[in-house]
KEMAR-284411 format. One record per residue (C-alpha): y, x, z. Coordinates in pm, whole numbers. Layout:
N
{north=Y east=X up=Z};
...
***
This chain:
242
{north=-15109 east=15000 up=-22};
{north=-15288 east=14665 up=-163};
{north=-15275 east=14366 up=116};
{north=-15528 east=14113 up=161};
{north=-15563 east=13833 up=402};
{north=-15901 east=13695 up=520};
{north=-15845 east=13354 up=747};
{north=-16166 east=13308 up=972};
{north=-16212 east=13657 up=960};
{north=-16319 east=13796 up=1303};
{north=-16637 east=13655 up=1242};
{north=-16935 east=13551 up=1028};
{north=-16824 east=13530 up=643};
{north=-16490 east=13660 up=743};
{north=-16579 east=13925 up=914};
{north=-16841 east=14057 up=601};
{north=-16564 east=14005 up=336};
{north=-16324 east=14160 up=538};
{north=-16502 east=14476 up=585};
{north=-16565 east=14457 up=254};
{north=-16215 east=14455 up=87};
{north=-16144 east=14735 up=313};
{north=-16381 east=14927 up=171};
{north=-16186 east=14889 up=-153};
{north=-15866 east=15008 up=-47};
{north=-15728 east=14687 up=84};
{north=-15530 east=14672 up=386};
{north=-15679 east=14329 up=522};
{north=-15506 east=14126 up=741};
{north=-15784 east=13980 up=959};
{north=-15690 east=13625 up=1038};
{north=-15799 east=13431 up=1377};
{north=-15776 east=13108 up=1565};
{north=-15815 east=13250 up=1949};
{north=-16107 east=13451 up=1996};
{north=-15880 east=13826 up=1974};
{north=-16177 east=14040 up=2088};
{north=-16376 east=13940 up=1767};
{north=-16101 east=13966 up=1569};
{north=-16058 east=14330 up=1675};
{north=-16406 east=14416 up=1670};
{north=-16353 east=14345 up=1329};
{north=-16076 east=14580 up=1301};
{north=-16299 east=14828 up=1463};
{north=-16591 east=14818 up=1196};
{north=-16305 east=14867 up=961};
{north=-16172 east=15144 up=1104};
{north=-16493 east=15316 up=1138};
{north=-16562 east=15295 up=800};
{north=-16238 east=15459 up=694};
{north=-16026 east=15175 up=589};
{north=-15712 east=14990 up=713};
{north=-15624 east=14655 up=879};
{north=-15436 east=14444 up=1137};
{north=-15532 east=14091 up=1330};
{north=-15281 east=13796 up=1269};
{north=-15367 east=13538 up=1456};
{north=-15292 east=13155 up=1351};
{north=-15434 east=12840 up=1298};
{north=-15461 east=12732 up=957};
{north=-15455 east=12376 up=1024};
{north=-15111 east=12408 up=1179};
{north=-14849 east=12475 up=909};
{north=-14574 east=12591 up=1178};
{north=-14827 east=12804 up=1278};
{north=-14901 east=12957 up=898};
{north=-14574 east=13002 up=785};
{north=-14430 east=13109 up=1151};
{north=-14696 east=13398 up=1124};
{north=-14693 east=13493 up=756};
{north=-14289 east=13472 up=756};
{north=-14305 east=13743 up=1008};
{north=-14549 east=13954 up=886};
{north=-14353 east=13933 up=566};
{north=-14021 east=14023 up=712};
{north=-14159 east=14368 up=866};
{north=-14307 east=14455 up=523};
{north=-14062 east=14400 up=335};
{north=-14195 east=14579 up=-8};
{north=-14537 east=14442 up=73};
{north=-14698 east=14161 up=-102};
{north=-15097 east=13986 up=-32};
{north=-15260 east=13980 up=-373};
{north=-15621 east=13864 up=-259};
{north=-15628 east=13557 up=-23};
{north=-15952 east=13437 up=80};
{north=-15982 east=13096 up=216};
{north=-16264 east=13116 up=444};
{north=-16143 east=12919 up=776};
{north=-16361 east=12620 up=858};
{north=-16485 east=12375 up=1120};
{north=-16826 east=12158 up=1138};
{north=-16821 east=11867 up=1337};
{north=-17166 east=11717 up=1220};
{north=-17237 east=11387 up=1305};
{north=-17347 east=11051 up=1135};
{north=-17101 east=10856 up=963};
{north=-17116 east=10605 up=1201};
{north=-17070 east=10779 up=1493};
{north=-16755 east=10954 up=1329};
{north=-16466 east=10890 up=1549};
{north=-16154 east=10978 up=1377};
{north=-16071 east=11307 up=1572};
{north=-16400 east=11386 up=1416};
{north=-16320 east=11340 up=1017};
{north=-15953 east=11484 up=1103};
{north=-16029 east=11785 up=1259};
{north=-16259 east=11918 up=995};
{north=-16014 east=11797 up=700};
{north=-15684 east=11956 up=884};
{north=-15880 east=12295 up=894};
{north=-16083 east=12324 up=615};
{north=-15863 east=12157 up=321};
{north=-15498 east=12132 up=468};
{north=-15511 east=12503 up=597};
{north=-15634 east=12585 up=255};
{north=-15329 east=12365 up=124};
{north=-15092 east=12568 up=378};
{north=-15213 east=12923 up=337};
{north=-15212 east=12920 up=21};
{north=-14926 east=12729 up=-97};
{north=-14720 east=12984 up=143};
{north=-14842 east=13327 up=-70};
{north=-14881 east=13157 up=-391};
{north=-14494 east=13202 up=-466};
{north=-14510 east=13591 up=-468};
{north=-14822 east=13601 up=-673};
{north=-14692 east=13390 up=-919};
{north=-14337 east=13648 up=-903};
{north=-14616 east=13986 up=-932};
{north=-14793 east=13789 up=-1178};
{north=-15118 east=13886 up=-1020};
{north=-15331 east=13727 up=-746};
{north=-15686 east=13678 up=-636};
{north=-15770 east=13389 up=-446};
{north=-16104 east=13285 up=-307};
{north=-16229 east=12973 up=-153};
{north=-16488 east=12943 up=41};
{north=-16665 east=12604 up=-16};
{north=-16993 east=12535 up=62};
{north=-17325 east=12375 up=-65};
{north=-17245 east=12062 up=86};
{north=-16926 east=11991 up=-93};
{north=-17167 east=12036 up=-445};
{north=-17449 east=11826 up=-318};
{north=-17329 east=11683 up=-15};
{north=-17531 east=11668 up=327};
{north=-17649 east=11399 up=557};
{north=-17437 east=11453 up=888};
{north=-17197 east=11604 up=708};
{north=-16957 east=11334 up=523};
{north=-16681 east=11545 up=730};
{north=-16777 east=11843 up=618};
{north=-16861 east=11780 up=254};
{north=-16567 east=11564 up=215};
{north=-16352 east=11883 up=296};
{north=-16516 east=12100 up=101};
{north=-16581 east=11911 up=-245};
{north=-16153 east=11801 up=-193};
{north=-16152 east=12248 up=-218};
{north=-16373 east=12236 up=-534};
{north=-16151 east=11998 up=-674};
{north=-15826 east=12203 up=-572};
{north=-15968 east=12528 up=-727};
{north=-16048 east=12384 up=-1050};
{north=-15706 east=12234 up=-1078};
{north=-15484 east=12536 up=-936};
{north=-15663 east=12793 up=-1147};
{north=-15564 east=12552 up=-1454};
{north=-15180 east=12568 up=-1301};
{north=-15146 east=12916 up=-1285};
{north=-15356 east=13104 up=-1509};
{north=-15090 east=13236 up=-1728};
{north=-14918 east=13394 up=-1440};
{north=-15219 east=13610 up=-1445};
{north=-15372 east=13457 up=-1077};
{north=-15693 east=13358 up=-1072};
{north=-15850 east=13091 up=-842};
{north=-16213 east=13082 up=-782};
{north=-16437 east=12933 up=-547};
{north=-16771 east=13071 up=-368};
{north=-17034 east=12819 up=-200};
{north=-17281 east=12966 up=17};
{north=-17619 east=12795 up=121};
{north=-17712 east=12842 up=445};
{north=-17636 east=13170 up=568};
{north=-17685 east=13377 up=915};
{north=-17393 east=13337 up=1115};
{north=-17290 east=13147 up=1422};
{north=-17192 east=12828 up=1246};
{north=-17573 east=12824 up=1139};
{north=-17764 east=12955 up=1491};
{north=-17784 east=12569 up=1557};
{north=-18023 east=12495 up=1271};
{north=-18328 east=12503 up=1280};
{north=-18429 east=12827 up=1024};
{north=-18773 east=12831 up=1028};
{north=-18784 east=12483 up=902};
{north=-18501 east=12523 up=642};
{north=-18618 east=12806 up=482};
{north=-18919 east=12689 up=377};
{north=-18694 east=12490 up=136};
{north=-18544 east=12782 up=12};
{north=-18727 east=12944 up=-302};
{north=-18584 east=13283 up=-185};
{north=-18743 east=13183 up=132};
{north=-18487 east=13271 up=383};
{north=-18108 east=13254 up=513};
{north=-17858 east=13437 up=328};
{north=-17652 east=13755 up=491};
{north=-17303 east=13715 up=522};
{north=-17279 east=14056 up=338};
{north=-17447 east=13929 up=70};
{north=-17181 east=13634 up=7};
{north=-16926 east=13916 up=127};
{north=-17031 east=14138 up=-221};
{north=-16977 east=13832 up=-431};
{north=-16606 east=13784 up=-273};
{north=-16572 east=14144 up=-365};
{north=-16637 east=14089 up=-731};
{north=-16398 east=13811 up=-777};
{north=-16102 east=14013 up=-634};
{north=-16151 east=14293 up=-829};
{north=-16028 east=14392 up=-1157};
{north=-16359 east=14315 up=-1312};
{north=-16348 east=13955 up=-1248};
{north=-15984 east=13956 up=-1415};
{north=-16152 east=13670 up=-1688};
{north=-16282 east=13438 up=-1392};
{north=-16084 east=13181 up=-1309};
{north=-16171 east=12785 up=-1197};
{north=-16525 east=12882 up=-1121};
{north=-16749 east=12741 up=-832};
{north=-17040 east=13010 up=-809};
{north=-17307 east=12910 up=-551};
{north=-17496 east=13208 up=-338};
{north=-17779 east=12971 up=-216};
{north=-18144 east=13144 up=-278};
{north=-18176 east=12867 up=-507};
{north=-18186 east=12591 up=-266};
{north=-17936 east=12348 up=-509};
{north=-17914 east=12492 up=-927};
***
């Protein structure tokens, strides 16, 4: 059995990519904050499809938390190791600069770039021991271009960019590879607040990605045929930002 873990993954993005390293023989480990009955609907859509996974819950942005969980999961499997990690946890707490109050800029930098930091510092070892690893971030538009309301955000996010570029450079020879996928604006409940109708008229594609669609991309990096890959920031935007 290959392992994978998928943080954020009861929903949205998460869910997608989960599903979809299932349905290449993964057993994912489906990661959530609090919200269990997502989390095992997403364990449900696996199972229905034939494949195999397990919730874990923890908050990324809580390193007790992370290793606490991931020590114990590693401790009853033994003979088990996660090759693909995908870093897809995240928070938006959108606001104008100033109006930022500093629970604001925190909170979105403890999740989004410290749980990266945690996470993946935690499973890196044993990669770098199996010499082999996947690991995908998942970044977003704004950290490329960055977005009004969201100095937060695309603070977070472009500090990932710069991580991925400079981990992939620290452990390519231990045959890991660390890539980076930035979706535009895409259908899922961190997006039902926007206003879509208006947005995607400044799309060329001319509408809001699918979260399966970013979920296929996530597929192609872990797999053996991205094996040359590494350091890259591919965007999946409809062309909104080239």
């Amino acid at each position: 059995m290959r392992y994978a873990l998928v943080t954020g993954g009861s929903r949205g993005i998460g869910r997608a990519v989960s599903v979809k390293l299932a349905s290449m023989g993964y057993h994912v480990l489906v990661n959530y904050l609090s919200n269990k009955a997502e989390a095992e609907q997403t364990i449900a859509l696996i199972a229905q499809q034939g494949g195999s996974s397990e919730s874990i819950q923890f908050d990324v942005a809580k390193q007790e938390q992370v290793e606490a969980a991931l020590n114990s999961w590693g401790e009853s499997n033994k003979d088990c190791f996660i090759e693909v990690l995908v870093n897809n946890a995240g928070i938006r707490k959108d606001m104008l600069m100033m109006w930022m109050e500093n629970h604001h800029w925190q909170d979105v930098i403890d999740t989004n770039l410290n749980g990266f930091f945690y996470v993946t510092r935690l499973l890196l070892k044993n990669m770098l021991v199996k010499k082999y690893g996947r690991i995908i971030n998942i970044v977003s538009l704004s950290g490329l271009k960055g977005l009004p309301g969201q100095v937060n955000y695309s603070a977070a996010k472009a500090a990932v960019i710069g991580a991925t570029k400079a981990l992939a450079q620290e452990i390519g020879k231990k045959n890991v590879t660390v890539n980076a996928v930035a979706p535009g604006f895409i259908k899922t409940d961190m997006t039902k607040d926007l206003n879509e109708e208006e947005l995607k008229a400044l799309i060329p594609l001319n509408r809001f990605g699918k979260p399966e669609e970013v979920a296929e991309l996530v597929g192609f990096l872990a797999s053996e045929s991205a094996s040359y890959i590494t350091g890259e920031v591919i965007s999946i935007n409809g062309g909104l930002y080239t």
